[in-house]
C-alpha positions as CSV (number, residue, x, y, z in Angstrom):
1,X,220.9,-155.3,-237.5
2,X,219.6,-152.1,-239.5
3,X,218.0,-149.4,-238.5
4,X,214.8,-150.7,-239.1
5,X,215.0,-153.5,-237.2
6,X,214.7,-153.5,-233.3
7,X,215.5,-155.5,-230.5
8,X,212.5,-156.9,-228.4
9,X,211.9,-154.9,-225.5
10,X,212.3,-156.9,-222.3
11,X,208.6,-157.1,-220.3
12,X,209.0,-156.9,-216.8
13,X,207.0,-159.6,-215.1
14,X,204.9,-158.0,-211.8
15,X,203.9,-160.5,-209.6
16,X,201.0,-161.0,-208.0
17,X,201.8,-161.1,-204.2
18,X,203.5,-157.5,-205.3
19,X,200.4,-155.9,-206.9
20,X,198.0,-157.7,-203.8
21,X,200.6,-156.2,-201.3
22,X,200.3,-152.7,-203.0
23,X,196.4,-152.6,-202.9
24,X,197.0,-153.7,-199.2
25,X,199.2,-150.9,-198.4
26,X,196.7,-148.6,-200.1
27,X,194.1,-149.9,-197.7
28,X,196.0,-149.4,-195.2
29,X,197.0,-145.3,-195.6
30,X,192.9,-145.1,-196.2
31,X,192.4,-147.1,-193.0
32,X,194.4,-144.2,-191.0
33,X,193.0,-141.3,-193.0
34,X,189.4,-142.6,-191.9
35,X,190.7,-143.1,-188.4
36,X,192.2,-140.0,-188.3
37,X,189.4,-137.8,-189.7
38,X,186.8,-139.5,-187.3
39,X,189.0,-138.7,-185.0
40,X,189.3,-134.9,-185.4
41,X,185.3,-135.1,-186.1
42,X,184.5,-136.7,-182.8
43,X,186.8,-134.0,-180.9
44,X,185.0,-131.5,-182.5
45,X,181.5,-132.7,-181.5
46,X,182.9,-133.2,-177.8
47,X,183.3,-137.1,-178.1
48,X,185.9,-138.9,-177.3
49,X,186.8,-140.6,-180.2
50,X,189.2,-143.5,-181.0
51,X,191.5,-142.0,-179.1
52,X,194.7,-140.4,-180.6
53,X,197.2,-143.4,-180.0
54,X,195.1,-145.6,-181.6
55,X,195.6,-142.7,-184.6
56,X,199.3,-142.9,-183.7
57,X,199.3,-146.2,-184.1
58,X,197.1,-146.5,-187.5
59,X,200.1,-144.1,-189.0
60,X,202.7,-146.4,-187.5
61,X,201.2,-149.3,-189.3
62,X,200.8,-147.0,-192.8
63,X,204.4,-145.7,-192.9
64,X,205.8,-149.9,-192.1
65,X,203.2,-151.1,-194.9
66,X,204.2,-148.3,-197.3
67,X,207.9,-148.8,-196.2
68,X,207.6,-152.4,-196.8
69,X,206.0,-152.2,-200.4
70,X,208.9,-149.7,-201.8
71,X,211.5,-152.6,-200.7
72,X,208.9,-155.2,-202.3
73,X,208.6,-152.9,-205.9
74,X,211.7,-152.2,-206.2
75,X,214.2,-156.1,-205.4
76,X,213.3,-159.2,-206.5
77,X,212.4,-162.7,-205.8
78,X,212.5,-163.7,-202.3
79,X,212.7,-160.4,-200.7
80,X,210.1,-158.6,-202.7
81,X,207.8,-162.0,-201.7
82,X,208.8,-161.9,-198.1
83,X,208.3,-157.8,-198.1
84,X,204.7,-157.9,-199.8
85,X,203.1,-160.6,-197.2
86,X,205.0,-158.3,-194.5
87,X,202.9,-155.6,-196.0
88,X,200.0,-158.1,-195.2
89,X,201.1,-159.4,-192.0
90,X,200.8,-155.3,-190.9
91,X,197.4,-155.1,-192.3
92,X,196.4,-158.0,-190.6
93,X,198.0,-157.2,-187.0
94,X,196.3,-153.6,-187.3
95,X,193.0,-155.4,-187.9
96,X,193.1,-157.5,-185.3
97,X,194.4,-155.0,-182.3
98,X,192.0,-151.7,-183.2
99,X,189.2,-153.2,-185.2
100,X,188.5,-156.9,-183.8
101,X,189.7,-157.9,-180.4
């Protein structure tokens, strides 16, 4: 080859489930920074609140989502799959306990 000449650069396909599982995580950290902030609100008008180990347990669910999503960015095939609908399995469990039961 010459120096003019390059070599293709290899594109990195980003799957789907990954980017869905990323916007989930997002989500999720918003879900316990609203959660959270209500929280301290509602303390400071004298209410109750959510409680704080519902708050507890919206971080709990942020830091496994956000763990789960750095294993499914950075492997490859069937762990990153089975990591990214982990990521979506958490969302959905944290849904259903705090927001609909």
């Amino acid at each position: 080859m010459t120096e003019t000449m390059t070599e293709p650069e290899k594109v990195q396909r980003r799957s789907v489930l990954r980017g869905a599982g990323g916007a989930v995580a997002a989500c999720v950290v918003m879900l316990f920074l609203v959660v959270l902030g209500s929280q301290i609100f509602f303390q400071l008008q004298g209410y109750p609140g959510s409680g704080w180990g519902a708050v507890a347990l919206h971080a709990l669910a942020a830091a496994i989502a956000v763990a789960l999503q750095r294993i499914a960015d950075r492997r490859r095939g069937v762990v990153s799959a089975l990591a990214s609908l982990a990521v979506v399995a958490t969302a959905a469990v944290t849904l259903w306990l705090f927001w609909w039961s």
